[in-house]
C-alpha positions in Angstrom: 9.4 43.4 91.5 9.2 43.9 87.5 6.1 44.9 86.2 3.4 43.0 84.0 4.4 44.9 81.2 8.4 43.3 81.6 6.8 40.0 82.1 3.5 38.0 82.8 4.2 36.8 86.1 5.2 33.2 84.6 8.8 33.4 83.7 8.2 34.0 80.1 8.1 37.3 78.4 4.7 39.2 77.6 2.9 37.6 75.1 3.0 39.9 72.2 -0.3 41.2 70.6 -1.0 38.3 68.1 -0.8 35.7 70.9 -3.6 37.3 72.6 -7.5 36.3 71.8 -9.0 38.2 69.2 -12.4 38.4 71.7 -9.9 40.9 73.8 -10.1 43.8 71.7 -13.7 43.6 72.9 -12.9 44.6 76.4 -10.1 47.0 75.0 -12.6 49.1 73.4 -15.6 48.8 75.7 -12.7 50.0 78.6 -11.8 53.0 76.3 -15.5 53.4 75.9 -16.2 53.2 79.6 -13.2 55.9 80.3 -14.7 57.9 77.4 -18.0 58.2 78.7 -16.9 59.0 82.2 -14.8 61.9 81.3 -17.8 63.2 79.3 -19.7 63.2 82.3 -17.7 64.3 85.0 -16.5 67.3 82.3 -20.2 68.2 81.5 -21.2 68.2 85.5 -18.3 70.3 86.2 -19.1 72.8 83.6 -22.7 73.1 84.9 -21.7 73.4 88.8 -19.3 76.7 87.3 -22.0 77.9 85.2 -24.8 77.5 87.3 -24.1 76.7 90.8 -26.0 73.7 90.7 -25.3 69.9 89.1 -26.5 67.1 86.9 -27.7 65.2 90.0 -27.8 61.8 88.1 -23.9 62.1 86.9 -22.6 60.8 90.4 -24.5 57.3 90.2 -24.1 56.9 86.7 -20.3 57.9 87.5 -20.2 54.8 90.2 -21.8 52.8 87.8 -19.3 53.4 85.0 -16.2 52.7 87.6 -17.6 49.4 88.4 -18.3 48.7 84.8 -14.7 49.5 84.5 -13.4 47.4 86.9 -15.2 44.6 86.0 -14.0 44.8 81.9 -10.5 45.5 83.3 -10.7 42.7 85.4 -11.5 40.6 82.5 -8.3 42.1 80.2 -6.4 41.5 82.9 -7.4 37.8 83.5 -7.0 36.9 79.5 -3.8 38.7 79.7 -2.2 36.8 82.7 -0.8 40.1 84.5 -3.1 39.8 87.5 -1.6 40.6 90.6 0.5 37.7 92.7 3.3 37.3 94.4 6.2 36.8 92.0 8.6 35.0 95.0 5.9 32.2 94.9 5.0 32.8 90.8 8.7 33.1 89.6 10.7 30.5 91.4 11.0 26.8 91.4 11.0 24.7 88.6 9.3 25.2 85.0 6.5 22.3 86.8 5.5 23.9 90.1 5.1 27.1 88.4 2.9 25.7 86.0 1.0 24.1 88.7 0.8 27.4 90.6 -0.5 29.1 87.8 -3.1 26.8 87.0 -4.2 26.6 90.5 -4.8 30.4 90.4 -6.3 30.3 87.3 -8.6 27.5 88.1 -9.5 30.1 92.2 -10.6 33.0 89.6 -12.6 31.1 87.5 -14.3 29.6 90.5 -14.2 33.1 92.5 -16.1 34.7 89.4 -18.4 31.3 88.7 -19.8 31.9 92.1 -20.0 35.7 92.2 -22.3 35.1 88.6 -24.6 32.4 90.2 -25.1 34.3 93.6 -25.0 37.8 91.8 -28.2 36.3 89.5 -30.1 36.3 92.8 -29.4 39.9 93.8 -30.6 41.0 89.8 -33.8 38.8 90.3 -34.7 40.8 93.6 -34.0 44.1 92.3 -36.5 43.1 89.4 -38.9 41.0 91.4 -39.4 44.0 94.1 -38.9 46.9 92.1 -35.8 48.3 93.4 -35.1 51.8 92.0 -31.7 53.3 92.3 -31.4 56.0 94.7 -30.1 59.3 92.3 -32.4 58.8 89.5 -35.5 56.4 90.2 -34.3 53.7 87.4 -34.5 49.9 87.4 -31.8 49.1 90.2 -31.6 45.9 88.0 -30.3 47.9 85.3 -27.1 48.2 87.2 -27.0 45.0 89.1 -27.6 42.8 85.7 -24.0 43.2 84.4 -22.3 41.8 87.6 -23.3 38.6 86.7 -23.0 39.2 82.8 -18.8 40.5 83.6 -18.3 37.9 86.1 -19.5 34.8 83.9 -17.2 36.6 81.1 -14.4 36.8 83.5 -15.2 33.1 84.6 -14.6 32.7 80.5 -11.0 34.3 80.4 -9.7 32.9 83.7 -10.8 29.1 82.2 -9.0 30.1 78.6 -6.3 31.1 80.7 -6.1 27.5 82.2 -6.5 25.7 79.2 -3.6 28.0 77.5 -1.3 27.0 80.5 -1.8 23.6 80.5 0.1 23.8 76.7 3.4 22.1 76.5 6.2 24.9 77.0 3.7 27.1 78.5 6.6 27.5 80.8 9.6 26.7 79.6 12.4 29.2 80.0 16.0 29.9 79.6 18.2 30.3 82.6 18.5 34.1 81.4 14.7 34.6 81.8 14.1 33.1 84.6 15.0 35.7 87.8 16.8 34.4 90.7 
């Protein structure tokens, strides 16, 4: 198996930095931002717990927080860039068609996936705000957290449809016979 970083999972070689949307750099820095602020954290708790034998109680759920924050803007990178994970057998081989097809069909699954995680998601923020859920650690607004599922999985939605409409280009998959892996 090659990596994403060899190739995108579509026969052609990774697109190079001035081929990717200019809107990525947002989840670039808000992922170095992320990583940033949970090293911060987690270095700042552990220097309390050897200090003082006790902890920042609220670090672990914001810490939980953060990681799903994470996931959520890598997700999205990864989407825009086309190096989700598949199953290059199925991804790699055939003709320059069917794997244009596949990758529009899987394309077209995330965008739906995330569509439906943002609607349904909007339901979960709504009852944390309608009830007055408070998180468990700290006593905040549980909707504080819940609110950017559906915000990251609408954006995600975004990326995976870009992602369709920039495979649907003529010679989105074209390839030379020395690209293309037996």
């Amino acid at each position: 198996m090659s990596s994403p970083s060899s190739e995108n999972g579509a026969g052609k070689a990774p697109s190079s930095e001035s081929d990717q949307p200019r809107s990525l750099r947002l989840e670039d820095w808000l992922s170095v931002a992320i990583m940033a602020a949970l090293a911060l954290i987690t270095f700042a708790n552990v220097l309390v717990r050897y200090f003082t034998d006790s902890s920042f109680a609220w670090t672990e759920e914001i810490s939980v927080f953060l990681m799903i924050l994470l996931a959520m803007v890598a997700g999205s990178a990864a989407v825009a860039r086309d190096a989700h994970i598949r199953i290059e057998y199925f991804a790699q081989s055939g003709s320059a068609a069917r794997r244009k097809r596949l990758a529009r069909f899987g394309s077209l699954m995330v965008a739906l996936l995330f569509a439906l995680i943002a609607v349904l998601s909007v339901r979960v923020v709504w009852d944390d705000y309608r009830y007055e859920e408070t998180s468990p650690g700290i006593g905040v607004p549980q909707w504080w957290y819940s609110i950017w599922l559906p915000v990251f999985s609408a954006l995600i939605t975004a990326r995976a449809l870009q992602l369709f409409v920039r495979q649907g280009r003529p010679g989105a998959f074209d390839t030379t016979d020395e690209e293309q892996a037996p």
